[in-house]
C-alpha positions as CSV (number, residue, x, y, z in Angstrom):
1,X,19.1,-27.1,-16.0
2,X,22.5,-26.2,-14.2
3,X,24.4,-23.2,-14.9
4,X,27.3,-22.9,-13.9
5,X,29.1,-19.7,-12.8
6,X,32.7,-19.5,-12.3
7,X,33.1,-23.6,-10.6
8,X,29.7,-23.8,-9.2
9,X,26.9,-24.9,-10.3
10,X,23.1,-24.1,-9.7
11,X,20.2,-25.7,-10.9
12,X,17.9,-22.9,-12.6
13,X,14.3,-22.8,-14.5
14,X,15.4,-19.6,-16.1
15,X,17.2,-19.5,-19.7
16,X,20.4,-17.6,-18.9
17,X,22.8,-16.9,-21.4
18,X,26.7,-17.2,-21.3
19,X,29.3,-14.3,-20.2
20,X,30.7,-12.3,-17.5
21,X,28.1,-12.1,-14.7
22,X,28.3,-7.9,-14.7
23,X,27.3,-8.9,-18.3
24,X,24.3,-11.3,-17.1
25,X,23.1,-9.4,-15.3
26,X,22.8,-6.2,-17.1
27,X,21.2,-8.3,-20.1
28,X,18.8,-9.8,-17.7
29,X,17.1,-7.3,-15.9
30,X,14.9,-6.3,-18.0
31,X,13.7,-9.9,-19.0
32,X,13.1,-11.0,-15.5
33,X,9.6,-8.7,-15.7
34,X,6.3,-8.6,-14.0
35,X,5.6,-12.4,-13.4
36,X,8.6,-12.9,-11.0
37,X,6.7,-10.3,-8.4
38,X,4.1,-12.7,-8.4
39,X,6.5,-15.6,-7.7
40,X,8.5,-14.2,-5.3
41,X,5.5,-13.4,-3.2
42,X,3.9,-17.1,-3.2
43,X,6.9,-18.9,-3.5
44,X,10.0,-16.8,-1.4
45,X,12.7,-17.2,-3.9
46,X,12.8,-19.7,-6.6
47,X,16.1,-20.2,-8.4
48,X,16.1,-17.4,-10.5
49,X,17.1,-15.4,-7.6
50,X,19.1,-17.6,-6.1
51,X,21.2,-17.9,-9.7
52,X,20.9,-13.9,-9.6
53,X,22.4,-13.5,-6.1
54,X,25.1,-15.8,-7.0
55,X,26.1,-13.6,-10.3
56,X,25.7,-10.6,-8.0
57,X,28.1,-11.7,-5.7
58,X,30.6,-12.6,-8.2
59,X,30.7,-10.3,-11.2
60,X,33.6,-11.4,-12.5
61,X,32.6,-15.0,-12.5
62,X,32.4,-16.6,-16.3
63,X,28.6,-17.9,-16.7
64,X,28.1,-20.8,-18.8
65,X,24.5,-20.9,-19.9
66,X,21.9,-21.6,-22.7
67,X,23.4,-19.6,-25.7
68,X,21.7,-18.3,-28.4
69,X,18.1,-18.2,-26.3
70,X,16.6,-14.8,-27.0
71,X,16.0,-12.8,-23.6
72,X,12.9,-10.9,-24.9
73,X,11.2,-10.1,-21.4
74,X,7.8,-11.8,-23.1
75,X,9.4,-15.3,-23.5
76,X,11.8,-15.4,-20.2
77,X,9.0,-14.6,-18.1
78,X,6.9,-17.1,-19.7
79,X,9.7,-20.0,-19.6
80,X,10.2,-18.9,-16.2
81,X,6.5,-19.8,-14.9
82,X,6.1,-22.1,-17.6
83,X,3.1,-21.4,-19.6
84,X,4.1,-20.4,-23.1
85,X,1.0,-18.1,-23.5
86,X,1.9,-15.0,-21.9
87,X,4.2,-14.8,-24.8
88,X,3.1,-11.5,-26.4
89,X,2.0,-10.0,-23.5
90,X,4.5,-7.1,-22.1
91,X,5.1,-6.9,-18.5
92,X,5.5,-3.4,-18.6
93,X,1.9,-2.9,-19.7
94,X,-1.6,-3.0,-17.3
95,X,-3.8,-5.6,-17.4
96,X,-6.2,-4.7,-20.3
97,X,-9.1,-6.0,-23.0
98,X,-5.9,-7.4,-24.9
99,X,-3.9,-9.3,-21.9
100,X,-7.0,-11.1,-21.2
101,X,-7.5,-11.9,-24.9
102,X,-4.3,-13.5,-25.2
103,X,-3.9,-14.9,-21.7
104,X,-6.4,-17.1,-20.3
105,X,-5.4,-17.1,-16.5
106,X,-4.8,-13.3,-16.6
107,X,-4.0,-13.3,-12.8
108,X,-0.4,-13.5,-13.7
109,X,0.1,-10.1,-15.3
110,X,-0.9,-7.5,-13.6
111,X,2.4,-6.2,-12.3
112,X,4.3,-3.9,-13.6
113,X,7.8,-4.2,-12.7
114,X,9.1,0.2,-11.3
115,X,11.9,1.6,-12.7
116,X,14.4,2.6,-10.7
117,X,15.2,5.9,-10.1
118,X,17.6,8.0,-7.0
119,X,16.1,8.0,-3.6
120,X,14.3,10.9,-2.2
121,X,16.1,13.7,-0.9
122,X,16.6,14.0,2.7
123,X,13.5,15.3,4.6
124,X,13.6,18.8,5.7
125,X,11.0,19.8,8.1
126,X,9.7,23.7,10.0
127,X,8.8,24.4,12.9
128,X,5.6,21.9,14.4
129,X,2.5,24.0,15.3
130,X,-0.2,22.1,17.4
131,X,-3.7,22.3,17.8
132,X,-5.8,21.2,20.9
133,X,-8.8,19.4,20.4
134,X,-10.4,22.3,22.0
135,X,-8.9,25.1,19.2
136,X,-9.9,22.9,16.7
137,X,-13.7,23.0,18.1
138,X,-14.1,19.1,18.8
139,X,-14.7,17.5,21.8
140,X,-11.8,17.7,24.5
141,X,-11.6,13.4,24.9
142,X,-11.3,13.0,21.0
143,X,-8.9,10.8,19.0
144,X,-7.8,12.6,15.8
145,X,-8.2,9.1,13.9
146,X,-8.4,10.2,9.9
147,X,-6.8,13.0,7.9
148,X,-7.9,14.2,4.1
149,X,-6.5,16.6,2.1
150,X,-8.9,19.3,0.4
151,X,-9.0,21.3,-2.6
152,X,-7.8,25.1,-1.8
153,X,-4.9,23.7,0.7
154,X,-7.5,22.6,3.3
155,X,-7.5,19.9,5.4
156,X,-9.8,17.4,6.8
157,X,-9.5,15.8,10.5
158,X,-11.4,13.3,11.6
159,X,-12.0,11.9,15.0
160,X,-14.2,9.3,17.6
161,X,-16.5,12.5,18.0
162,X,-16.3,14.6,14.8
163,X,-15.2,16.1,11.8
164,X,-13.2,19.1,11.5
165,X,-12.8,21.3,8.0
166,X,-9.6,24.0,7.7
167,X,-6.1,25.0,7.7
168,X,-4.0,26.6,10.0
169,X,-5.9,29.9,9.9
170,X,-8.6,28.1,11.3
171,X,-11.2,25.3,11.5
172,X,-14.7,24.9,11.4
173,X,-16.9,21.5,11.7
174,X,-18.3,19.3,9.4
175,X,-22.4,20.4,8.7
176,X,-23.8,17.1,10.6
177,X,-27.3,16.6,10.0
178,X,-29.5,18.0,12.9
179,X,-29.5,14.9,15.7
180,X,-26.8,13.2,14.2
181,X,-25.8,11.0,17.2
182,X,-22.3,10.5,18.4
183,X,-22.2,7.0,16.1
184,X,-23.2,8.9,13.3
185,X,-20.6,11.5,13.8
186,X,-17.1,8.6,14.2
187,X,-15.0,8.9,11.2
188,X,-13.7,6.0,9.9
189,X,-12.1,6.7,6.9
190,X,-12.5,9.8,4.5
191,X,-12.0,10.5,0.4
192,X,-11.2,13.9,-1.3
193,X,-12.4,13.2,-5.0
194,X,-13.6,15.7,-7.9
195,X,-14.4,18.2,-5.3
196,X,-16.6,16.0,-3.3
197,X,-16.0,14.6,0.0
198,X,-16.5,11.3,1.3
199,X,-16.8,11.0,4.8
200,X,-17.5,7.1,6.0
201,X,-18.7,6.6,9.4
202,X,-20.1,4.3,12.0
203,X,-23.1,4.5,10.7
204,X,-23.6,6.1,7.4
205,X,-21.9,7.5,4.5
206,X,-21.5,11.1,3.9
207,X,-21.0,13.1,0.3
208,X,-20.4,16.9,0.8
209,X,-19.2,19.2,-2.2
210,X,-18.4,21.6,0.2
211,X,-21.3,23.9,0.2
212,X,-24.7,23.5,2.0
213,X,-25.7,20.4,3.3
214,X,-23.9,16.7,3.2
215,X,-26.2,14.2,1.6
216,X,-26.4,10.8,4.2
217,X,-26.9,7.2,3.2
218,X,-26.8,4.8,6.1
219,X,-24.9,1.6,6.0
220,X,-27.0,-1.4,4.8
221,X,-27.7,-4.6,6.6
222,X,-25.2,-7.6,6.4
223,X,-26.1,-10.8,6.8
224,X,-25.3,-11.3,10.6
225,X,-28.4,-9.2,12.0
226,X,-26.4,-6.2,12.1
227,X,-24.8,-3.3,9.7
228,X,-22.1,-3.7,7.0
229,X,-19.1,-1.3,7.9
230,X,-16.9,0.9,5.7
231,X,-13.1,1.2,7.1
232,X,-11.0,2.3,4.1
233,X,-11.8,4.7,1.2
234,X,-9.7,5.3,-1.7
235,X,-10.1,5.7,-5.8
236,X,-9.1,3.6,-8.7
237,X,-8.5,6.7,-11.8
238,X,-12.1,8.5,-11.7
239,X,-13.8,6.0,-9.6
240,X,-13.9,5.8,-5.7
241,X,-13.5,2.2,-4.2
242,X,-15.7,1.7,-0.8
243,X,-14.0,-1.3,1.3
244,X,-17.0,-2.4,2.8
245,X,-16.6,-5.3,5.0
246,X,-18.2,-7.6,3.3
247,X,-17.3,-6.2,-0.2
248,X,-15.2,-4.2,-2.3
249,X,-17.5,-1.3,-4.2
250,X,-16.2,-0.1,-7.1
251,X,-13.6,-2.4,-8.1
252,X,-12.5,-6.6,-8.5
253,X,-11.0,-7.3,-4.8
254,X,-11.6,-9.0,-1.5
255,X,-14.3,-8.0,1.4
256,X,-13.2,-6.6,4.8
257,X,-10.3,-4.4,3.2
258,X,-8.9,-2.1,6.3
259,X,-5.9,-0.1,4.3
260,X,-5.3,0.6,0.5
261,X,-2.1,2.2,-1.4
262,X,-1.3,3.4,-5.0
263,X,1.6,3.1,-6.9
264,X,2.9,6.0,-9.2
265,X,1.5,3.8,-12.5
266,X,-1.9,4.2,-10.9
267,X,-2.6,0.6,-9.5
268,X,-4.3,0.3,-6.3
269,X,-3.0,-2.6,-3.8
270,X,-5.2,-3.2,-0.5
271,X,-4.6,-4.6,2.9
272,X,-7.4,-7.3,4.6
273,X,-8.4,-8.3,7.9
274,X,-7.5,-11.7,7.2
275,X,-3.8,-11.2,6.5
276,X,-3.8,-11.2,2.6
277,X,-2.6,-8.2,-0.2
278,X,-4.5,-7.4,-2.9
279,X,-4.0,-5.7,-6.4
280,X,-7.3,-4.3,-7.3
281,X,-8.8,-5.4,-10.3
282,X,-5.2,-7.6,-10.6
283,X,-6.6,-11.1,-10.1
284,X,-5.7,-12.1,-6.6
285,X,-3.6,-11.7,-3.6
286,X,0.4,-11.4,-3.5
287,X,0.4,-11.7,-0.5
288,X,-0.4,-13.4,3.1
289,X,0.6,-12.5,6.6
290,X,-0.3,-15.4,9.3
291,X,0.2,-15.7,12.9
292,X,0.2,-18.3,15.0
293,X,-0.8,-21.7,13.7
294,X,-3.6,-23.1,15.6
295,X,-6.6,-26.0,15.4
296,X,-9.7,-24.8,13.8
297,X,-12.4,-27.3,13.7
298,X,-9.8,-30.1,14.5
299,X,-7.8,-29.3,11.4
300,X,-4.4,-27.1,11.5
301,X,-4.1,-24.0,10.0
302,X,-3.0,-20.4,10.6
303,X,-4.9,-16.9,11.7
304,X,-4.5,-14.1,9.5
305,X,-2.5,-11.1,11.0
306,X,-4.7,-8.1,9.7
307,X,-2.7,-5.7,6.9
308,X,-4.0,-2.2,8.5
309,X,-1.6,0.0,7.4
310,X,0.2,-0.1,3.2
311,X,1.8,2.7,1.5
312,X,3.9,2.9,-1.5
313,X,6.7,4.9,-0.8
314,X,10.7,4.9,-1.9
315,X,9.3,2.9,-5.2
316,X,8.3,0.3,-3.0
317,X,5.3,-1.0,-1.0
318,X,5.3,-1.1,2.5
319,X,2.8,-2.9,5.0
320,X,2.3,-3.1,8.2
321,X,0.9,-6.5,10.0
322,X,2.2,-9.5,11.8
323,X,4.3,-7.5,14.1
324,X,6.4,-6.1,11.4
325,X,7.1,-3.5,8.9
326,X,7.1,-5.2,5.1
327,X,8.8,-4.5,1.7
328,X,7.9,-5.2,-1.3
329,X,10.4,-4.3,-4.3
330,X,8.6,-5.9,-7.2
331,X,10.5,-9.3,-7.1
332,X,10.9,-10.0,-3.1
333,X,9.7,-9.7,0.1
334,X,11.8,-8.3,3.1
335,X,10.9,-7.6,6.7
336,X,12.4,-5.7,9.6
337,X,10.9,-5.7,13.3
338,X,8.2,-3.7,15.0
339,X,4.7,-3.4,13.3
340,X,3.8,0.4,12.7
341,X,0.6,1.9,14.0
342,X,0.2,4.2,10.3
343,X,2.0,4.6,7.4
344,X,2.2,7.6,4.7
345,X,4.5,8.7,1.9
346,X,5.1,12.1,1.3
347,X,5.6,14.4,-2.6
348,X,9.2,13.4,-2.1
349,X,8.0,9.5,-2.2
350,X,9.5,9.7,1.7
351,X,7.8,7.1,3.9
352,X,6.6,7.9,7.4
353,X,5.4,6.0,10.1
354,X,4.2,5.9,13.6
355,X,5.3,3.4,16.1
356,X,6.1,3.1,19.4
357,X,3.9,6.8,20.4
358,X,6.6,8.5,18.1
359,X,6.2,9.9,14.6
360,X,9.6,8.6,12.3
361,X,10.6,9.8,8.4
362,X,13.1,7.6,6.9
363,X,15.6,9.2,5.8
364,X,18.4,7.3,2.9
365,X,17.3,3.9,4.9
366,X,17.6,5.3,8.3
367,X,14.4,6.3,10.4
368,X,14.9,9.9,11.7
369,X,12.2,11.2,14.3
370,X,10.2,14.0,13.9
371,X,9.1,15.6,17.5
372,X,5.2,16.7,17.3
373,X,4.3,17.3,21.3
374,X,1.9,14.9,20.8
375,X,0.1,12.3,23.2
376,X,-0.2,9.1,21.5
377,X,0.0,10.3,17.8
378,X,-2.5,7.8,16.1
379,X,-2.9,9.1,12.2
380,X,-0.6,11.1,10.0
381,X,-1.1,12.2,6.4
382,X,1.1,13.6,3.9
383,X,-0.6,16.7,2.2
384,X,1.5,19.2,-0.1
385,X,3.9,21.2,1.6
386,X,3.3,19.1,5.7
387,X,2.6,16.6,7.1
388,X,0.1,16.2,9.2
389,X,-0.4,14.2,12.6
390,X,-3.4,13.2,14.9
391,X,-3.6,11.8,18.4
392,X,-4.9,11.8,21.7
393,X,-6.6,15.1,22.3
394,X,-5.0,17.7,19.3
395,X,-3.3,17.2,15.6
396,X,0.5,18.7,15.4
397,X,1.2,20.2,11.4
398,X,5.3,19.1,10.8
399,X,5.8,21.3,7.6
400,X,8.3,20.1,4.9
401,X,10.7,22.6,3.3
């Protein structure tokens, strides 16, 4: 199909109609739904968005296209990827009983396209107050590697040696079990949920509901003579998902998940070791980062650059791998230098990162950094009302006003 706007012409999958391209485009947004995320992140961009940059460029163009085709976001999106039976299924609805009724290969619905709405207001922040490993009661070599927020406006900060429990009237430690070993004792990720905490380690998995004594389960055996690992923690509504790394607990996903993110709508995207991003419980990844292409078994291919960092921030996903920093809008994918070492949105929906030793808040598109005193910050964590940072040897608490 060509369409032709103003005297060019552009060939096209998708059923535009005929006008003024302001005009286009304001009757097409909403039809170009859920589907085209899925697209955009497999394929780059087809011609839809190539047709769509063209009427953005020139509003005032005259469009000719396919008149009299109704732009019902159902049917465009299904003409678009060509398979007629995701008519009837909304975009702007989750992946349910009834999607899967009606569409056989559900694994193309289960975005929702965000609406848009003003950015966040520029970040205001107090004066930093800093901790030493030492006032915080942990061991005076530790890594501050994991941060939770608590019921009560407490905090929870995790390290290579412990597990500290507080606020900034003070701290106390975690109630290991008596000869819990310094393996036993390395947080790895953490979960605040229904006033219980999960606390994953080397070696086992903790549940604490905050009074008396945390109940343990060690990690089982894998199938490589050794023990299977958690590394991320995170919940899907009322139920927690455990990224083991050889499975996903709790949900429909990939193994070996090292980062997870939720959207305002409540779903759950996660970051792999092997370069991919997942929706959980959507059907597959959206997703893949590679590196380098190399022989494997004397057949070409590509390593996967692990996704260890994702938030959702500015109403769009971010990720961190292959040496960059990654945005996702709903539609497209863009990229911009320099792969940060954490990521974290704020109440605000502000995105904040760490890279290059230096804490950064992005502020209407620009980064803007934060000074925190810190050596090597290595974690941060957005809790109501701060944010809060750990690295080498103490935490810093940047609160937001």
């Amino acid at each position: 199909m060509k369409i032709h706007i103003g005297s060019s012409a552009l060939d096209s999958a998708f059923a535009w109609p005929s006008g003024l391209a302001a005009d286009v485009l304001r009757e097409t947004e909403p039809a170009m739904g859920a589907v085209r995320a899925r697209i955009a992140a497999r394929m780059g961009n087809p011609d839809p968005f190539t047709v769509r940059s063209a009427l953005i460029a020139s509003p005032g163009a005259e469009v000719t296209g396919c008149a009299g085709v109704p732009l019902t976001r159902d049917a465009v999106d299904a003409r678009l990827v060509g398979r007629p039976e995701m008519v009837g299924v909304l975009a702007f609805q989750a992946l349910g009983p009834l999607a899967r009724s009606v569409v056989p290969d559900p694994t193309w619905t289960w975005l929702r396209w965000r609406s848009k709405g003003p950015p966040p207001p520029p970040a205001r922040t107090g004066a930093v107050r800093r901790f030493t490993a030492r006032e915080l009661g942990d061991d005076e070599r530790a890594t501050f590697r994991c941060i939770a927020a608590l019921p009560r406006g407490r905090v929870a900060i995790g390290s290579d040696y412990g597990l500290q429990i507080g606020s900034n009237a003070g701290f106390q430690s975690f109630p290991w079990p008596a000869g819990a070993r310094r393996e036993a004792r390395r947080v790895e990720a953490m979960l605040a949920m229904r006033d219980v905490l999960y606390v994953a380690t080397q070696q086992a998995l903790y549940t604490w509901d905050y009074q008396g004594d945390p109940h343990a389960k060690k990690h089982p055996a894998d199938t490589d003579a050794g023990y299977d690992d958690i590394l991320a923690l995170t919940h899907l509504g009322t139920r927690p998902l455990v990224a083991w790394r050889t499975h996903l607990e709790g949900g429909v996903g990939p193994a070996d998940i090292l980062s997870f993110a939720t959207d305002p709508n409540g779903v759950v995207y996660a970051g792999t070791r092997t370069g991919e991003v997942w929706v959980v419980d959507g059907g597959g990844p959206v997703r893949t980062f590679s590196g380098e292409r190399v022989l494997r078994e004397g057949v070409a291919g590509s390593v996967g650059r692990p996704v260890r960092h994702l938030a959702f921030a500015e109403q769009h996903l971010w990720a961190a791998a292959a040496e960059g920093l990654h945005r996702f809008d709903g539609a497209a994918w863009s990229s911009e230098p320099g792969e940060p070492g954490a990521l974290a949105a704020d109440e605000a929906g502000r995105l904040w990162l760490i890279r290059d030793g230096a804490v950064y808040v992005r502020d209407r598109g620009e980064l803007q950094r934060v000074e925190t005193g810190l050596e090597r910050p290595w974690a941060i964590a957005c809790l109501p009302g701060a944010v809060w940072v750990g690295g080498v040897g103490g935490v810093a608490c940047v609160p937001l006003r």
